[in-house]
C-alpha positions in Angstrom: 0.0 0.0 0.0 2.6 2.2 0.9 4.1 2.1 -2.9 0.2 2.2 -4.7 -0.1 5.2 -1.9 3.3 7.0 -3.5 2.4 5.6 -7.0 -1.3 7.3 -7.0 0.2 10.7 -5.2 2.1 10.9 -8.9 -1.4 12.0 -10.4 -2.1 15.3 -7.9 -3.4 18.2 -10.6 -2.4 21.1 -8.4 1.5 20.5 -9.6 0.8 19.8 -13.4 -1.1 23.4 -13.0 1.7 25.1 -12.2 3.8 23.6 -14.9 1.4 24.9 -17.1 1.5 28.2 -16.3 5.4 28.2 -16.4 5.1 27.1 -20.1 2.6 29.2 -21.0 4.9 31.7 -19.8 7.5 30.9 -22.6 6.0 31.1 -25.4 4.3 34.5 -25.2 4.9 35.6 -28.7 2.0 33.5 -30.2 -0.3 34.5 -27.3 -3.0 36.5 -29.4 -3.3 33.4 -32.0 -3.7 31.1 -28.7 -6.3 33.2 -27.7 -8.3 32.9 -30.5 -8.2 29.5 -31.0 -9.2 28.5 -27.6 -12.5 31.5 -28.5 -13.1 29.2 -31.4 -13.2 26.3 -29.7 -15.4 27.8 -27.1 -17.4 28.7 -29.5 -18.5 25.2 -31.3 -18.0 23.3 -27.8 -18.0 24.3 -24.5 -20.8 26.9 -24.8 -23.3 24.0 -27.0 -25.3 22.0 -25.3 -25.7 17.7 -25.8 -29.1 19.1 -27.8 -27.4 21.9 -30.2 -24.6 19.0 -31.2 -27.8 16.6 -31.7 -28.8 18.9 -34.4 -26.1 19.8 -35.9 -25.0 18.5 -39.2 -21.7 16.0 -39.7 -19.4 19.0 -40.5 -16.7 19.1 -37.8 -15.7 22.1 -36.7 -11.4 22.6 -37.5 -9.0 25.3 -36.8 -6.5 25.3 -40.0 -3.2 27.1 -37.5 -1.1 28.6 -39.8 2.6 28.3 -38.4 5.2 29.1 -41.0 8.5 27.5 -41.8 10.3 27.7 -38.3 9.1 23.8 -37.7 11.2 23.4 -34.6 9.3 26.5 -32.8 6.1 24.4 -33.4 6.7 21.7 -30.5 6.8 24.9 -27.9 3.6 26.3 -29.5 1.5 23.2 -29.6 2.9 22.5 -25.8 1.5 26.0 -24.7 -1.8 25.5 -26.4 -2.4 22.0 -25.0 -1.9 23.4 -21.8 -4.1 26.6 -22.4 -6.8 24.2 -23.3 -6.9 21.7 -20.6 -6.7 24.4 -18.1 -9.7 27.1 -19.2 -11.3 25.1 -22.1 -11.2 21.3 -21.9 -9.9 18.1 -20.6 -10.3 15.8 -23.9 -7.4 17.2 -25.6 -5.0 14.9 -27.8 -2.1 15.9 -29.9 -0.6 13.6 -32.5 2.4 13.1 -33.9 2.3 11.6 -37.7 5.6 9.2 -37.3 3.9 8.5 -33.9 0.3 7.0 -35.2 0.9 5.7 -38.9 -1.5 3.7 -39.0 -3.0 3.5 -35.4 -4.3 7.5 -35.3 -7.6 5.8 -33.3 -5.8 4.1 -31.1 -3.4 6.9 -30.1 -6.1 8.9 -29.8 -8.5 6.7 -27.8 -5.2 6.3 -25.6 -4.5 9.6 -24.9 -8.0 10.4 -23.8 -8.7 7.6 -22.0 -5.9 8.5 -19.4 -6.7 12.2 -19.4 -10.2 13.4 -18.0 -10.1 11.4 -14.6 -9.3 13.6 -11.6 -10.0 10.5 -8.6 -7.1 8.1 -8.1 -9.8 5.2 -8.2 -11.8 6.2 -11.0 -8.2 6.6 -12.7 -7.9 3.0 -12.1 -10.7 2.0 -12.9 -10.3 3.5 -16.7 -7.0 2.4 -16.8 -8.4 -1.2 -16.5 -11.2 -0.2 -18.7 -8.7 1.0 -20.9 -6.6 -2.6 -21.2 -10.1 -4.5 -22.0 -12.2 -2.2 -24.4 -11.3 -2.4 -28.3 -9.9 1.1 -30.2 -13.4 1.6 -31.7 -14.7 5.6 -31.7 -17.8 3.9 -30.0 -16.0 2.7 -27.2 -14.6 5.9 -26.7 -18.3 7.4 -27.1 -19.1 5.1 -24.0 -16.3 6.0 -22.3 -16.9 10.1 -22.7 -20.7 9.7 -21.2 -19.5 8.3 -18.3 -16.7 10.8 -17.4 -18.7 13.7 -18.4 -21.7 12.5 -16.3 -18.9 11.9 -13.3 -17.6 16.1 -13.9 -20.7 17.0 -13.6 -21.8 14.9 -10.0 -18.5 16.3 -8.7 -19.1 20.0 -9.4 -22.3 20.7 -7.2 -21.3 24.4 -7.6 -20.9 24.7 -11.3 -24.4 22.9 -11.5 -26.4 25.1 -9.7 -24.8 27.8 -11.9 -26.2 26.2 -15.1 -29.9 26.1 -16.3 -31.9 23.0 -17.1 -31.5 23.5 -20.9 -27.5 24.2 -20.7 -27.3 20.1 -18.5 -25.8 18.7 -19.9 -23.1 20.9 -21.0 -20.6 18.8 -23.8 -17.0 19.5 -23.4 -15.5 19.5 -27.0 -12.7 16.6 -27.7 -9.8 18.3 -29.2 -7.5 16.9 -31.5 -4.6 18.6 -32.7 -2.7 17.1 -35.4 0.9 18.6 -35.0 1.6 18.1 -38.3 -0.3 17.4 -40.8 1.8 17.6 -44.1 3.2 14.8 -42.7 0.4 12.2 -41.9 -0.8 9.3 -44.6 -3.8 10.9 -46.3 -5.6 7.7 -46.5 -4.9 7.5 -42.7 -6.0 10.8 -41.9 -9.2 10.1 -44.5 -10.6 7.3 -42.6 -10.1 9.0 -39.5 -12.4 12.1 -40.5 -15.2 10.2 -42.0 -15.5 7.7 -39.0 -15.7 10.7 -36.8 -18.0 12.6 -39.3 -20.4 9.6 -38.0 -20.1 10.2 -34.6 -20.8 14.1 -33.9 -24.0 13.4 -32.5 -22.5 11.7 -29.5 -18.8 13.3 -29.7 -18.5 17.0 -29.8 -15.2 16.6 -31.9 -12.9 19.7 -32.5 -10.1 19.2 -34.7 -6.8 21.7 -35.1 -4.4 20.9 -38.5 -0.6 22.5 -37.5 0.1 23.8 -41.3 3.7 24.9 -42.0 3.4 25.7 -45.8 -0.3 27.1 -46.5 -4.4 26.3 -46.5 -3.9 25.0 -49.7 -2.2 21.8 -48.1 -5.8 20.3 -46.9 -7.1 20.3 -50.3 -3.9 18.9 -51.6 -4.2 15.9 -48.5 -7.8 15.4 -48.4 -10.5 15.1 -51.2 -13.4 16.7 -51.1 -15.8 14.2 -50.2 -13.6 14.3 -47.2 -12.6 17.6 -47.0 -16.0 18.6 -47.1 -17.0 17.2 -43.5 -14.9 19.6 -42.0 -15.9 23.6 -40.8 -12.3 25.1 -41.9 -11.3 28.7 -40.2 -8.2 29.5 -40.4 -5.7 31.1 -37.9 -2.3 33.0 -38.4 0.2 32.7 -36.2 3.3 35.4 -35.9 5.7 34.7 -39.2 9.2 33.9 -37.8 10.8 36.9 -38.6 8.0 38.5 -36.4 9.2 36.2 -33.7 12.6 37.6 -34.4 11.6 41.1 -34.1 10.0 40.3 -30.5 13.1 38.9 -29.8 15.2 42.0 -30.4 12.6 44.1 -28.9 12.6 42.1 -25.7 16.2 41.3 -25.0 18.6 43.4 -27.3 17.0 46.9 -28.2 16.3 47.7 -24.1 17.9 49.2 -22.2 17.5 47.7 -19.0 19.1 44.6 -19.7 23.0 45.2 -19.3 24.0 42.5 -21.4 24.4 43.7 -25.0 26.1 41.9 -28.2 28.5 43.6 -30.9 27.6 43.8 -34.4 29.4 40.8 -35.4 27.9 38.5 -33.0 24.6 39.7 -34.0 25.2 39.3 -37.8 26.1 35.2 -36.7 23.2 34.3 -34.9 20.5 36.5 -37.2 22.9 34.7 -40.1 22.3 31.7 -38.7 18.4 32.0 -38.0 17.9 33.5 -41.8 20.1 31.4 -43.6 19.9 27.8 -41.9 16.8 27.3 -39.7 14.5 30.1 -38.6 14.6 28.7 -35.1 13.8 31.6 -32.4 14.3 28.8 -29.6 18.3 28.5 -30.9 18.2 32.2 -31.3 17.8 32.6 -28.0 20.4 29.4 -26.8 22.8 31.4 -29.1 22.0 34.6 -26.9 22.4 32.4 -24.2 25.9 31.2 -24.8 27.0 34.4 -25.6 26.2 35.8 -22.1 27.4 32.4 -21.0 30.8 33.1 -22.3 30.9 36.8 -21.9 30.5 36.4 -18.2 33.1 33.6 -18.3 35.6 34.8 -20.3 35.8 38.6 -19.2 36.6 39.3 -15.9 35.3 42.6 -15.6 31.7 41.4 -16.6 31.5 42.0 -12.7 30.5 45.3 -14.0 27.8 44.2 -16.3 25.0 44.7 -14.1 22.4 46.9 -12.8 23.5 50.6 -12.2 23.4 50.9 -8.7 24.4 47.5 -8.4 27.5 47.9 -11.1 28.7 51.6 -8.8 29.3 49.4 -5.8 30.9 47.0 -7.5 33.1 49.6 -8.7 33.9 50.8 -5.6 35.4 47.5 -4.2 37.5 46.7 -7.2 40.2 44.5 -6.7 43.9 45.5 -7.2 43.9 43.2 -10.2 40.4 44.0 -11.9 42.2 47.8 -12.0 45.0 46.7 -13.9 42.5 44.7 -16.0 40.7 48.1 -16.7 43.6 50.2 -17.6 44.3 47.5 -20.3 41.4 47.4 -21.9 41.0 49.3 -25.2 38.7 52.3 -24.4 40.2 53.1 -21.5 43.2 53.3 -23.2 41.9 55.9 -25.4 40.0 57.5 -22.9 43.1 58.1 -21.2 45.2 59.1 -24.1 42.3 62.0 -24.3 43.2 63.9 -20.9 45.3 66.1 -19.9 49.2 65.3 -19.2 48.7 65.1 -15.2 45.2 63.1 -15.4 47.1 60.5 -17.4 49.6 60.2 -14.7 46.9 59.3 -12.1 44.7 57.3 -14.4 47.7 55.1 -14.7 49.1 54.9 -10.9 46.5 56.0 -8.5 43.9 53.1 -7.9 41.5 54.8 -6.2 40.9 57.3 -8.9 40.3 54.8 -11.3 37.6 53.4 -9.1 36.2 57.2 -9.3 36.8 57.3 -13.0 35.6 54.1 -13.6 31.8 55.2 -11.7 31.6 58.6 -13.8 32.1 56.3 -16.8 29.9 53.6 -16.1 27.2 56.1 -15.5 27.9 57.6 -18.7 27.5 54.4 -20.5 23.8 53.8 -18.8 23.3 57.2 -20.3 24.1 56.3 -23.6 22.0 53.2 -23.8 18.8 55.2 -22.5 19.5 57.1 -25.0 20.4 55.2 -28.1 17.6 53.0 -28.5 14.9 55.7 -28.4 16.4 57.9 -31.0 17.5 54.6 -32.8 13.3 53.7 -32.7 12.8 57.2 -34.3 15.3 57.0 -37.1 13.4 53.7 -37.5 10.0 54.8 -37.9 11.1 57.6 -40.2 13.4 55.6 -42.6 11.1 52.0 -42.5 8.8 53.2 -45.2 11.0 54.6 -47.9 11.4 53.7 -51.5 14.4 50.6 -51.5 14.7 51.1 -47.6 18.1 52.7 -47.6 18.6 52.0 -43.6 17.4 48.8 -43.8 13.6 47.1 -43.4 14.0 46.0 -40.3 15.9 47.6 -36.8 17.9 45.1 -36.6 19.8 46.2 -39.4 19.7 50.3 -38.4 21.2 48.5 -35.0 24.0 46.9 -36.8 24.8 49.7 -39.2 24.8 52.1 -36.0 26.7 49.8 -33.6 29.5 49.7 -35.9 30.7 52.8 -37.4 29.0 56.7 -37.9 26.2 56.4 -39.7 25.9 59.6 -40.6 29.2 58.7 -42.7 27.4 56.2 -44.9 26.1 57.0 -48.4 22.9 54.6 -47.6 21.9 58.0 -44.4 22.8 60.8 -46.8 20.2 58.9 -49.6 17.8 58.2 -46.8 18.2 62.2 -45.3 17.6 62.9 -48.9 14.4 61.7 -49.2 13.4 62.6 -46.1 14.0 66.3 -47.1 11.4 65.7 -50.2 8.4 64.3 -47.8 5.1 65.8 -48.2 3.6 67.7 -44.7 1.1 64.8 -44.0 3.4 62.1 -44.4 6.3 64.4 -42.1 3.4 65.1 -40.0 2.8 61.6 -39.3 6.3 60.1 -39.2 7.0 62.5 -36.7 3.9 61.3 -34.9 5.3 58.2 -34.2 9.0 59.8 -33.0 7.0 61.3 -30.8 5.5 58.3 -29.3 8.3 56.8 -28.9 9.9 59.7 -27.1 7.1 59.9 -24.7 8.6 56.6 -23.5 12.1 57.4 -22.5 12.5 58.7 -19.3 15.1 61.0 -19.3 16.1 64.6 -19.7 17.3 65.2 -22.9 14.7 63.0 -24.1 12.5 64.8 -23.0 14.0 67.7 -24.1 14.1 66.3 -27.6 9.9 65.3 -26.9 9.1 69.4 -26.8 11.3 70.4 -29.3 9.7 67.6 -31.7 5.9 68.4 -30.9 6.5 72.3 -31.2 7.7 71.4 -34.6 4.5 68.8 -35.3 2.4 72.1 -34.4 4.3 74.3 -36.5 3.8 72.3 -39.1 -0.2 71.2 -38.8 -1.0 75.2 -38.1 1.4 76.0 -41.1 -0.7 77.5 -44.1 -0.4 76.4 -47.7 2.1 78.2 -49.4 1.8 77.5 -53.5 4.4 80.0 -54.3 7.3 78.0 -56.2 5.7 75.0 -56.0 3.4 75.3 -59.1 5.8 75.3 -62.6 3.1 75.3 -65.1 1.0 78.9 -64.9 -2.7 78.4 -65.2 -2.8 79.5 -68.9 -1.1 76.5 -69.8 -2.9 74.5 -68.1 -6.0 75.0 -70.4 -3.7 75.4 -73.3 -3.6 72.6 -76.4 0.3 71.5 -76.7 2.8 68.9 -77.2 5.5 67.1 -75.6 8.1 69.4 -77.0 6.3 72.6 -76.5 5.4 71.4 -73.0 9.4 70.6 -71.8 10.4 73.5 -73.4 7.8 75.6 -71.5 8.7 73.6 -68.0 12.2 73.8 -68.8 12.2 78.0 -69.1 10.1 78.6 -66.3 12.4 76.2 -64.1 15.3 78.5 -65.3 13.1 81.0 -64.1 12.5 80.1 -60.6 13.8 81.6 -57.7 15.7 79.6 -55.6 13.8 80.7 -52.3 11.7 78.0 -50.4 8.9 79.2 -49.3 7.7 78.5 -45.3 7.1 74.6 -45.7 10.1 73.8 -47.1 12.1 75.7 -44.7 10.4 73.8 -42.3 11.0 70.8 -42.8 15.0 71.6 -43.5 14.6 72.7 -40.1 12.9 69.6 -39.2 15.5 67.0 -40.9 18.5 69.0 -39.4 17.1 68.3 -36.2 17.0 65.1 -36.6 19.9 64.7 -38.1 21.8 66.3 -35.2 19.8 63.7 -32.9 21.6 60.7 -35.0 24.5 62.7 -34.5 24.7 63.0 -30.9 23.0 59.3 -29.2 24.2 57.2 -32.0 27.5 56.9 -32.1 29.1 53.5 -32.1 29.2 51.8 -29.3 33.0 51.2 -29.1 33.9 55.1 -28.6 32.0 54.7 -24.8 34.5 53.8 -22.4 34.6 50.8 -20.6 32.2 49.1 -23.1 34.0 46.0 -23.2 31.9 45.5 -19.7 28.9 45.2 -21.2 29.5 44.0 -24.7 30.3 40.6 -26.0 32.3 40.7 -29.4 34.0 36.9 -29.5 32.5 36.0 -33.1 34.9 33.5 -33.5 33.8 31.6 -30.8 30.3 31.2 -31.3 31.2 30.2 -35.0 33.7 27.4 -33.5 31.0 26.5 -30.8 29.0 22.9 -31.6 25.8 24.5 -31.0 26.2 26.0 -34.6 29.2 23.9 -36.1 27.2 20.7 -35.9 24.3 22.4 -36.9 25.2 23.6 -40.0 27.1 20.5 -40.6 23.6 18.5 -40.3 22.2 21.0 -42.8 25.3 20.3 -45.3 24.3 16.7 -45.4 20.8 17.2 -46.3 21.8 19.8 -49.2 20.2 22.5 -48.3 23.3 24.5 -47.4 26.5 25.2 -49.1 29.4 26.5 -47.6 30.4 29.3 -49.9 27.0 31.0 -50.0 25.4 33.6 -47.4 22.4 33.9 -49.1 19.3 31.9 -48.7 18.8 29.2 -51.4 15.3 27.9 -50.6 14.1 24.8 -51.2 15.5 25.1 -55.3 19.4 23.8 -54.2 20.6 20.6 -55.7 21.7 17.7 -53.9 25.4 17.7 -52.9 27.9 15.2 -52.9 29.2 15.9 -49.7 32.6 15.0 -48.5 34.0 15.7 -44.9 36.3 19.0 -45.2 39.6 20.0 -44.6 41.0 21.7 -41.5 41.9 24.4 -44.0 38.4 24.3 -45.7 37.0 24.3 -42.0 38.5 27.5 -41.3 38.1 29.0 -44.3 34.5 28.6 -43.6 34.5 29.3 -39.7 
């Protein structure tokens, strides 16, 4: 008894709860999606009664989840939403694997349910031996799902006094989720759906389809004497470069986490997620290892924390973590910027380079509060133009800004050019949005920046229409019959004609774009120049290319074919077969 007693204690819910709500924790990026497919399901189960599903006809209602190309993120996905259901939606819910039930889906599924809605250790053995001696026949199971519902409802006194007469009693749908269904046999998955079709009087059966390519792939499994039994809806989930974007938003464009990565480290592991496997989950163990290693491999990472928490640190520096900061690189040309007798002490008094050393971490806080607000701006201005000269996506404005001025760059000057061409309503908006964004930041001189940027939003929406300048054909010629020639030849003189005065709009928005441009100036220099930024920042490329996380990796994805060596650019699914052969320890470090 006393092992049956330790054995049954196994199945207490209260613990499995919790687990839940940890995972559900992780995968908050398809959250909204989840959302709505436990609303749909909702909707065709839990809120009909046994009489609506009587009536209804044999059409099953199925959610068609859209989930992109990044297959390995699906496991975490499906894990969150199997959780989500059982706790606010359902008991009955099943998810199949299509290597795991080739030809036994019914079985799998009649297991899995079987051992699922019981909540009393002796009615769990009871099914359990009810389990071993009942056939895998969908009538069994319909046996099997009266009696447990009928038992959830004698247990819950509370939730049925709660409930009319015409809601008792009240059918919990039976979920099935097929992880993915590209995968399973069609005629499999055929016989499946028609022998349920049969039984959604007595069953109210719910079914979800993880797609990875498009809708298009039900029609292409299924025929449409099949396909036709089932209520389709379909449901989006975040693309993975969305995921990506979270990601960075999250973890690398904030501020408050300390931790930061160069712009090499980020071109490997967003190289790596674009070009070999659009995996967020080994995004983020890449992150991981980076911080793993920075905090292992630098000595001064002591440093890389909180402020308050990095100033006393400071303050009981060791002898040897000193000497460790006068070697690093911007110290060194920090120092070589001060004056003769600061040099002196900056390179023999201690306890002034614990002084030194607070000012300058301080500074470097600064810089990051900073940064990523006016980097958001530049953003939200330069997204939307023609051939996005700063890049589509932040990432990229990050990198380009992280790693030399960017005001240097002939892709900025193109960008500042086109800026300076923007009509008022679409200036007025994009500065809309910089203001937003501002409105965020917490500090002075972004807040500074916030009224200096909404005095020139009013400016410009009380600013009158000026059409002096801006009209080059006269309103004779517009009513006038002409050619081509006659018309350039006109346009051509009165362009020779024009003054070269703007008139108040256009001096405006100079004003405008200058400002701006002395933002970009000012918060986003590179990160090397700050002093002491080794602290915070971990540059060792090299070693996350050598690591096996990614070597072996990419070595898998060589011997499929799907990635050649000499290539940084994405090659979809159109690459040839290779004839692979193991490389070189010169043609491995060519590559690395």
């Amino acid at each position: 008894r006393l092992i049956d007693g330790v054995f049954q204690g196994c199945f207490v819910f209260k613990s499995a709860s919790k687990k839940r709500k940890r995972q559900l924790g992780v995968d908050q990026l398809n959250k909204k999606v989840l959302d709505s497919l436990a609303e749909f399901i909702k909707k065709h189960g839990l809120g009909c009664s046994s009489d609506v599903w009587r009536q209804r006809a044999s059409e099953i209602p199925t959610a068609a989840l859209m989930l992109g190309v990044n297959v390995p993120d699906h496991a975490m996905t499906f894990r969150s939403l199997c959780n989500l259901l059982q706790d606010s939606v359902t008991p009955f819910v099943v998810s199949v694997h299509a290597k795991e039930c080739a030809g036994l889906l019914i079985q799998k599924v009649l297991e899995q349910l079987m051992g699922s809605g019981v909540s009393v250790d002796e009615e769990k053995e009871d099914d359990t031996a009810l389990l071993q001696r009942t056939p895998c026949t969908i009538s069994a199971l319909c046996q099997w799902y009266k009696t447990v519902t009928k038992k959830c409802i004698q247990v819950s006194p509370e939730r049925k006094e709660n409930l009319t007469n015409n809601d008792l009693p009240q059918s919990l749908p039976v979920v099935v989720i097929f992880k993915d269904f590209e995968a399973f046999n069609s005629q499999v998955l055929q016989d499946f759906i028609l022998i349920c079709s049969r039984y959604t009087q007595e069953l109210p059966f719910v079914f979800i389809f993880g797609i990875a390519t498009s809708p298009s792939a039900i029609q292409h499994r299924l025929p449409h004497s099949v396909s036709s039994l089932l209520c389709i809806e379909v449901f989006h989930s975040l693309s993975c470069t969305q995921h990506l974007a979270s990601v960075f938003d999250k973890l690398i464009l904030n501020a408050q986490f300390p931790f930061k990565l160069s712009s090499r480290v980020i071109q490997v592991l967003v190289g790596v997620f674009l070009y070999h496997d659009f995996n967020v989950q080994n995004f983020v163990k890449g992150l991981q290892f980076s911080m793993l290693e920075h905090f292992n491999s630098q000595p001064l990472s002591l440093l890389c924390c909180q402020k308050q928490e990095a100033l006393l640190s400071a303050k009981t520096l060791s002898k040897q973590n000193v000497e460790q900061i006068r070697h690093l690189p911007s110290f060194m040309r920090y120092v070589e910027t001060q004056e003769p007798q600061e040099q002196v002490r900056l390179l023999t008094n201690d306890e002034h380079v614990k002084e030194v050393c607070q000012t300058l971490l301080k500074n470097l806080h600064k810089y990051h509060k900073n940064y990523y607000p006016i980097l958001q701006c530049l953003h939200s201005l330069t997204s939307s133009l023609p051939k996005f000269p700063l890049g589509k996506h932040i990432r990229e404005l990050h990198v380009s800004c992280i790693e030399k001025n960017l005001w240097e760059t002939e892709e900025y000057d193109s960008a500042l050019q086109l800026l300076r061409i923007l009509a008022k309503d679409e200036l007025v908006a994009a500065l809309r949005k910089c203001a937003e964004t501002l409105k965020s930041a917490n500090t002075k001189r972004m807040q500074n920046a916030l009224q200096q940027l909404e005095d020139f939003i009013g400016r410009l929406e009380t600013l009158e229409e000026d059409s002096s300048g801006n009209g080059v054909i006269s309103a004779k010629m517009e009513y006038q019959k002409t050619d081509l020639f006659q018309l350039q030849k006109t346009l051509l003189e009165k362009e020779s004609r024009r003054t070269k005065r703007m008139n108040s709009f256009e001096v405006l928005r100079s004003q405008v774009m200058d400002f701006i441009d002395s933002l970009v100036r000012e918060y986003l220099t590179p990160a090397e120049f700050q002093p002491l930024n080794e602290v915070c920042y971990y540059s060792s490329s090299g070693v996350l290319r050598h690591h096996p996380f990614y070597y072996l990796k990419e070595s898998r994805k060589k011997k499929k074919g799907i990635y050649h060596p000499q290539s940084r650019k994405p090659r979809g699914n159109t690459l040839p077969k290779l004839k692979h052969k193991p490389p070189t320890k010169s043609q491995q470090k060519l590559f690395l």
